[in-house]
C-alpha atoms as a printed R data frame, in Angstrom:
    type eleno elety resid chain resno       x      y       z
1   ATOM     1    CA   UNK     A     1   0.000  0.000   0.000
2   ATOM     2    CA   UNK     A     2   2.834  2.161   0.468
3   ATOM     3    CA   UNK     A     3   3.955  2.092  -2.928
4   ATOM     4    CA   UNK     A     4   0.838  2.629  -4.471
5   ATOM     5    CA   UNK     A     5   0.330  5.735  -7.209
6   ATOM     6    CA   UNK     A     6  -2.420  7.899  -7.199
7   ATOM     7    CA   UNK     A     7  -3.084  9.755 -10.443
8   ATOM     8    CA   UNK     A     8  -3.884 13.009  -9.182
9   ATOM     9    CA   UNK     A     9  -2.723 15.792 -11.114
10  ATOM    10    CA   UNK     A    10  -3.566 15.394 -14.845
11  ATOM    11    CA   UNK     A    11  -5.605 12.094 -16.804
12  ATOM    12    CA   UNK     A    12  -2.127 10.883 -18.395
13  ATOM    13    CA   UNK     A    13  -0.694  8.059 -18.167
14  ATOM    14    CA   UNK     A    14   1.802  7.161 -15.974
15  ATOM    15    CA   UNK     A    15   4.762  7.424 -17.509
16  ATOM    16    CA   UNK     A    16   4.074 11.270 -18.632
17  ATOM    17    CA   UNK     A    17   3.055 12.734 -14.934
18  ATOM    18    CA   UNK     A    18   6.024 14.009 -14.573
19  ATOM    19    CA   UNK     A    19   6.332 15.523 -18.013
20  ATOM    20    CA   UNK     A    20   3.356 17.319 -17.818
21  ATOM    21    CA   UNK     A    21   3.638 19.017 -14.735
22  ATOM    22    CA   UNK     A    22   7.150 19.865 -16.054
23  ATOM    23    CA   UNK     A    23   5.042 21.760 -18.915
24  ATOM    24    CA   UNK     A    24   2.819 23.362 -17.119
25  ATOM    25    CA   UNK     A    25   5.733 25.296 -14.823
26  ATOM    26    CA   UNK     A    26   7.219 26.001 -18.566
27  ATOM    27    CA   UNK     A    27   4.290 27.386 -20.194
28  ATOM    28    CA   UNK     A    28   4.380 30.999 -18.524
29  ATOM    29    CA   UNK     A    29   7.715 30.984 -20.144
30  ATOM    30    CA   UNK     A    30   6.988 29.849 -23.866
31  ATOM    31    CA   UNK     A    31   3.092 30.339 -24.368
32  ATOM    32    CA   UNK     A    32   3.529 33.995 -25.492
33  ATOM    33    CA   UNK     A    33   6.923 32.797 -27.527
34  ATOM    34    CA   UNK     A    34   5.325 29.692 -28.894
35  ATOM    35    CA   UNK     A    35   6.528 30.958 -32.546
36  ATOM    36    CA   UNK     A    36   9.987 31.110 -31.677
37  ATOM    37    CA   UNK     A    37  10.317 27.148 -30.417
38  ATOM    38    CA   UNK     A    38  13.202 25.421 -32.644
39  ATOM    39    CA   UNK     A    39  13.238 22.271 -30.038
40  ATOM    40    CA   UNK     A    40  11.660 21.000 -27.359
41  ATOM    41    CA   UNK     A    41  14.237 18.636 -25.132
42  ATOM    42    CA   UNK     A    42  12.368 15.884 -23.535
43  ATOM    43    CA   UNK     A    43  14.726 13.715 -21.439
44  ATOM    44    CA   UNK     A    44  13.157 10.450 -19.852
45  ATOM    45    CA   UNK     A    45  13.667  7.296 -18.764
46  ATOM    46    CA   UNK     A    46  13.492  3.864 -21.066
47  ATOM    47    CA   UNK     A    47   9.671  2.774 -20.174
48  ATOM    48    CA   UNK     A    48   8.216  5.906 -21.131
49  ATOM    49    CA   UNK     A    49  10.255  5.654 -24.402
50  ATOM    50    CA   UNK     A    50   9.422  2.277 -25.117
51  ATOM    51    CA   UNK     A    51   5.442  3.015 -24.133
52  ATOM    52    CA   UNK     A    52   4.369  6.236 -24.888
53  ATOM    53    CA   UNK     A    53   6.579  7.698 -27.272
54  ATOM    54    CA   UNK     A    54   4.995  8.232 -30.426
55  ATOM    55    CA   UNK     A    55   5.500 10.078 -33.814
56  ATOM    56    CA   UNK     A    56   3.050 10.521 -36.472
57  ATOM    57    CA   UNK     A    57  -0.896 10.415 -36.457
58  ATOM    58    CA   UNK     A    58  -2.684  9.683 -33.317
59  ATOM    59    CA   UNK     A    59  -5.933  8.382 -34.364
60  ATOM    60    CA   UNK     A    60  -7.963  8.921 -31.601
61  ATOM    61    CA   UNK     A    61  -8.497 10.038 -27.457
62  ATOM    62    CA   UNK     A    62  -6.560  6.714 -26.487
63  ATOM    63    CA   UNK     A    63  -3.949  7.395 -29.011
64  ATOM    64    CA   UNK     A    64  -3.036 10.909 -27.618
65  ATOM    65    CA   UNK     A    65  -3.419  9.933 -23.950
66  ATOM    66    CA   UNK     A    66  -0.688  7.736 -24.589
67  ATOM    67    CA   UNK     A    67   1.482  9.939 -26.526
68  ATOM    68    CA   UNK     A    68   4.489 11.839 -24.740
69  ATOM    69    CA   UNK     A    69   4.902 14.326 -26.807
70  ATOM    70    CA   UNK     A    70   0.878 15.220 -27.012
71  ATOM    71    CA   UNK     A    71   0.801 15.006 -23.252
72  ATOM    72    CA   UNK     A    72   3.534 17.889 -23.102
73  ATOM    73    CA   UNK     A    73   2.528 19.906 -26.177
74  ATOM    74    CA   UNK     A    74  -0.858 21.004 -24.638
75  ATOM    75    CA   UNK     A    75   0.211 21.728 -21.258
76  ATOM    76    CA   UNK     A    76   2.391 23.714 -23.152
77  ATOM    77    CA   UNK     A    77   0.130 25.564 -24.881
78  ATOM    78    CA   UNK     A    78  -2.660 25.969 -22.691
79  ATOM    79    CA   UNK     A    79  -0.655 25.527 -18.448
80  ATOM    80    CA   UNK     A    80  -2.990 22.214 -18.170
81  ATOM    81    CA   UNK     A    81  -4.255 19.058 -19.200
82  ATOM    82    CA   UNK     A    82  -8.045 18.192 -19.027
83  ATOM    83    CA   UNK     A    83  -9.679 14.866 -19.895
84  ATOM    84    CA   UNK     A    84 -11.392 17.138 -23.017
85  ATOM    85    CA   UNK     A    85  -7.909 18.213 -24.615
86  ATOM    86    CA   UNK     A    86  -8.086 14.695 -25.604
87  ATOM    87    CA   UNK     A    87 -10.903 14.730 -28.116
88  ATOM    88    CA   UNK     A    88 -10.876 15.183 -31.780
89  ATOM    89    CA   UNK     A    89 -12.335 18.778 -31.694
90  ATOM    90    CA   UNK     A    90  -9.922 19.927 -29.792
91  ATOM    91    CA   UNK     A    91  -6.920 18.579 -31.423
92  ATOM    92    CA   UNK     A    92  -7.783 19.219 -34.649
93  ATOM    93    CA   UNK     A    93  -9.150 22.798 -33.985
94  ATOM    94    CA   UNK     A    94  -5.120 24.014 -32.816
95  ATOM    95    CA   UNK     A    95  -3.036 22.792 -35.434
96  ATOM    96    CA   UNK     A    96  -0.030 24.431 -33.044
97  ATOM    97    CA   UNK     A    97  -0.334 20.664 -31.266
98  ATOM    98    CA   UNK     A    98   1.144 18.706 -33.914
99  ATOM    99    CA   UNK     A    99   3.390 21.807 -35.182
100 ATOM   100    CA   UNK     A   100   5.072 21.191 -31.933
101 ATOM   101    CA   UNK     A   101   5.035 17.644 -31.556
102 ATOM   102    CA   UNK     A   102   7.400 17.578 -34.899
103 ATOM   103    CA   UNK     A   103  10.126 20.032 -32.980
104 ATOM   104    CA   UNK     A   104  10.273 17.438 -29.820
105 ATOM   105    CA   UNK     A   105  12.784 15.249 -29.343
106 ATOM   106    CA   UNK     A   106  13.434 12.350 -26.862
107 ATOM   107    CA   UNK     A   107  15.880 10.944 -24.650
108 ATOM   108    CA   UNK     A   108  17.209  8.666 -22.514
109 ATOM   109    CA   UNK     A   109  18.805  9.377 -19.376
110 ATOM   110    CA   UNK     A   110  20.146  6.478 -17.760
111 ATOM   111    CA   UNK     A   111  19.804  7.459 -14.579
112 ATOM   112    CA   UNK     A   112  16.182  8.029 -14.602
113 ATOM   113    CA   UNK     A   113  15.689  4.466 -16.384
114 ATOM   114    CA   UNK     A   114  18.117  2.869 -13.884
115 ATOM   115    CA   UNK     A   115  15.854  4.923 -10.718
116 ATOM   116    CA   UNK     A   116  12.648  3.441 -12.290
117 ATOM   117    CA   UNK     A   117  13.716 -0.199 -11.374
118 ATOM   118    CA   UNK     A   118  15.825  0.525  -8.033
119 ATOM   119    CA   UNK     A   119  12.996 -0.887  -5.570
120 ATOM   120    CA   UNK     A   120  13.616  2.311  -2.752
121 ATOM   121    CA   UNK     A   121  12.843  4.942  -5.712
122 ATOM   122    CA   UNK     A   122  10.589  4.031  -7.993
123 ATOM   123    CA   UNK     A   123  10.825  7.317  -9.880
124 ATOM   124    CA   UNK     A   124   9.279  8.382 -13.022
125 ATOM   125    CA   UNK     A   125  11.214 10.888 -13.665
126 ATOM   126    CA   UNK     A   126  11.341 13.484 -17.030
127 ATOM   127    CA   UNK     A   127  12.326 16.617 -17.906
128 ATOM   128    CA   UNK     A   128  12.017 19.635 -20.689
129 ATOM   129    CA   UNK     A   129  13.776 22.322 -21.450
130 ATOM   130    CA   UNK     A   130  12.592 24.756 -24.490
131 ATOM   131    CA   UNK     A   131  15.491 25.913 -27.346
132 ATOM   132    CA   UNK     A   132  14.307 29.335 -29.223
133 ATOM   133    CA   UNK     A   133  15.642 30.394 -32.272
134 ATOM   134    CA   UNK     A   134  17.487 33.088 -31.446
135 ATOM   135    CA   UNK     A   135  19.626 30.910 -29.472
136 ATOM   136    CA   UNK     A   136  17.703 31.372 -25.769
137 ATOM   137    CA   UNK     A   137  16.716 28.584 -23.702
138 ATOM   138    CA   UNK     A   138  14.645 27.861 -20.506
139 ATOM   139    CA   UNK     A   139  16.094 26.333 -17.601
140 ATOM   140    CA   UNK     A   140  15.626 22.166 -18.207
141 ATOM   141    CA   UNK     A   141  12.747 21.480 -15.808
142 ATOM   142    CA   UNK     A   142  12.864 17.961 -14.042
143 ATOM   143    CA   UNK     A   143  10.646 15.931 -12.187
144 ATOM   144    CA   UNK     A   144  11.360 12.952 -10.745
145 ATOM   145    CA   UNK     A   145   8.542 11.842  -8.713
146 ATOM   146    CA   UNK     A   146   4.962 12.622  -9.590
147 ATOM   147    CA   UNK     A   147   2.753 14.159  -7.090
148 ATOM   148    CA   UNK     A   148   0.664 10.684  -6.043
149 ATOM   149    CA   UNK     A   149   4.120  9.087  -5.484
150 ATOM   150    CA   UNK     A   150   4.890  7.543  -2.093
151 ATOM   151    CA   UNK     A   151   7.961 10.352  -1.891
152 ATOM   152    CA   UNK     A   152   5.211 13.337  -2.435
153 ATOM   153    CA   UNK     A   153   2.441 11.596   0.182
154 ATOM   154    CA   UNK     A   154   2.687 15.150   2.085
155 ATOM   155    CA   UNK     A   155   2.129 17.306  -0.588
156 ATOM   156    CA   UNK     A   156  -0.212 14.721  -2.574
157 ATOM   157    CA   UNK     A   157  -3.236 13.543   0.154
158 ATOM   158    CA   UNK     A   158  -4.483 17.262   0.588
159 ATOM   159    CA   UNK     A   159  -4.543 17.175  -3.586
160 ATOM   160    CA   UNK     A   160  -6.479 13.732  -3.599
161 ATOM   161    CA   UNK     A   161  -8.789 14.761  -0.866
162 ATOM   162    CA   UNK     A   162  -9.381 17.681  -2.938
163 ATOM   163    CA   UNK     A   163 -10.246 15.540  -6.047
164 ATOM   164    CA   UNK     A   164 -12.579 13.371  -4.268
165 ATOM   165    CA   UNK     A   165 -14.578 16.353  -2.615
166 ATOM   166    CA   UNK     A   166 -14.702 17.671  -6.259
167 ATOM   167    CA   UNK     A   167 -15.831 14.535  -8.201
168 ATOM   168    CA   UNK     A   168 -18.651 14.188  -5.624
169 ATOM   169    CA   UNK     A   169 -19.609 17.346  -6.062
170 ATOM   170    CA   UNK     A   170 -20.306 16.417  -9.711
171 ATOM   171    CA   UNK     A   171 -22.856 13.598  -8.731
172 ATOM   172    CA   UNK     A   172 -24.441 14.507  -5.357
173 ATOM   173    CA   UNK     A   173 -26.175 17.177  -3.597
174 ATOM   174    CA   UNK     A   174 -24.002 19.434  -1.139
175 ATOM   175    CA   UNK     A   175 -25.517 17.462   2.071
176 ATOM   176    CA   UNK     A   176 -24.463 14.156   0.512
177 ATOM   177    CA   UNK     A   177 -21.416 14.822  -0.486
178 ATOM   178    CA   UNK     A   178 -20.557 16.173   3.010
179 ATOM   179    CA   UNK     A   179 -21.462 13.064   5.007
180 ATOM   180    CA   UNK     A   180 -19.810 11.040   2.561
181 ATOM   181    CA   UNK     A   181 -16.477 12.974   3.472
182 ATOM   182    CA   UNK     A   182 -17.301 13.412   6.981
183 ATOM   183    CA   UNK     A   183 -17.429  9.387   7.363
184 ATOM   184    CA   UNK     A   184 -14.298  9.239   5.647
185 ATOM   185    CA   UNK     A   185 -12.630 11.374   7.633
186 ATOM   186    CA   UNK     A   186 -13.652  9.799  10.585
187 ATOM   187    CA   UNK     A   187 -11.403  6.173  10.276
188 ATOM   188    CA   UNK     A   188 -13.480  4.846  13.563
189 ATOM   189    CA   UNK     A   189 -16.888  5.629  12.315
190 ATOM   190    CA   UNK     A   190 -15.974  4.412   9.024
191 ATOM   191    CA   UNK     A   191 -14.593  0.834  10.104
192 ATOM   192    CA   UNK     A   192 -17.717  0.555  12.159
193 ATOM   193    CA   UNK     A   193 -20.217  1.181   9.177
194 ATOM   194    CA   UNK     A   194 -21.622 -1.960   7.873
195 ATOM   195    CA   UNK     A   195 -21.265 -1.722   4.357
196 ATOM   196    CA   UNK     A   196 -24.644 -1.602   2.808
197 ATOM   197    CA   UNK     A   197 -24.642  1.154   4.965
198 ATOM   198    CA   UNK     A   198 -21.548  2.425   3.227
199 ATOM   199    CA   UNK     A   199 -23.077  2.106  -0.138
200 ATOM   200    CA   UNK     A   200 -26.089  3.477   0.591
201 ATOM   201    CA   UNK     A   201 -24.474  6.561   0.798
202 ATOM   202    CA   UNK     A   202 -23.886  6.894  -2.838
203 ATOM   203    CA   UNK     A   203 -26.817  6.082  -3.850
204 ATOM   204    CA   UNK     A   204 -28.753  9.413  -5.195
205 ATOM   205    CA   UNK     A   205 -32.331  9.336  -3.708
C-alpha cells in the first residue's frame, strides 16, 4: 500500500506525470513565444520511451493519452491538461499541437531508467527544457517523482482529498457529499459502518 500511485494531477498516463507538470511550470515561459520554439528537449527514462513515445498520427483520445509528446505539447500551450484536450475537436481545432510535436525530441537518461527499477525509488522521472531560435533557452525542468508518489504523500493527500470532494460534487447534492467525506474522515466511524450502509451513501435518492 505504500507504494501505491495515485493519479492526481492530470488524466495521463503514468509514464508522462512528470512531463506534464514539467510543462505546465514552462508554459508561462513559452506560451507567449510559442513561434519562436526550434526544439523541445524531452529527457526520460526507457519505459516511457518504449510506451508512450509516439510520432506521427494519433488516431484517436486513447492514441493521444498515450502519446508523450501530445501530453507535453498542450500543457504547453494551454498551463494544463483536461480529460477534453483529448478529443478530436480539440486537437484538430489548434493545429499548433502537432506543429510542436514535430520540434520534440526524446531521450534517454540512464539514470532516470536505472531509478525506475531501483525498488527504494521508484521514480518516473522526465524533464524539458525549451530551445528558441534566437539561441535562448529555458532552464531544463525535471521531475522525478509525480505528485501521487509515495515520496510526495505530504504534498499529494491534501490534492487527492481535494479531487474526491470535487468529483462528488459532480454527482451529489451538497448534504451528501458532506457526510460522505465526513465518514471518511472519521477512520473509527468508518470501520464501524456496515457496508450496505456504506453504499447506501452513494446512492442518489
Amino acid at each position: 500500500m505504500e507504494n501505491v500511485l495515485f493519479k492526481i494531477s492530470f488524466p495521463a498516463e503514468f509514464h508522462a506525470q512528470t512531463a506534464v507538470e514539467a510543462a505546465v511550470t514552462l508554459h508561462p515561459q513559452v506560451k507567449d513565444r510559442v513561434d519562436e520554439i526550434e526544439r523541445i528537449e524531452i529527457t526520460t527514462h526507457e519505459s516511457a520511451i518504449r510506451i508512450i513515445s509516439k510520432e506521427g498520427e494519433l488516431a484517436n483520445p486513447a492514441d493521444r493519452d498515450h502519446c508523450l509528446q501530445y501530453m507535453v505539447a498542450v500543457p504547453l500551450l494551454y498551463g494544463n491538461l483536461v480529460a477534453e484536450h483529448y478529443e478530436d475537436a480539440f486537437h484538430y481545432a489548434d493545429p499548433r499541437i502537432d506543429a510542436l510535436r514535430q520540434k520534440m525530441v526524446v531521450k534517454e537518461d540512464p539514470r532516470y531508467s536505472a531509478e525506475y527499477l531501483e525498488e527504494d525509488k521508484r521514480s518516473i522521472a522526465n524533464a524539458i527544457q525549451i530551445v528558441f531560435t534566437d539561441g535562448s533557452s529555458t532552464e531544463q525542468v525535471a521531475v522525478e517523482y509525480p505528485i501521487g508518489h509515495r515520496r510526495r504523500r505530504e504534498e499529494g493527500i491534501p490534492v487527492l482529498e481535494q479531487k474526491f470532494r470535487s468529483n462528488l460534487a459532480t454527482r451529489f447534492p451538497q448534504t451528501q457529499s458532506e457526510k460522505i467525506v465526513a465518514l471518511c474522515n472519521d477512520q473509527a466511524a468508518l470501520e464501524k459502518t456496515p457496508v450496505h450502509e456504506f453504499m447506501s451513501l452513494f446512492v442518489i435518492n
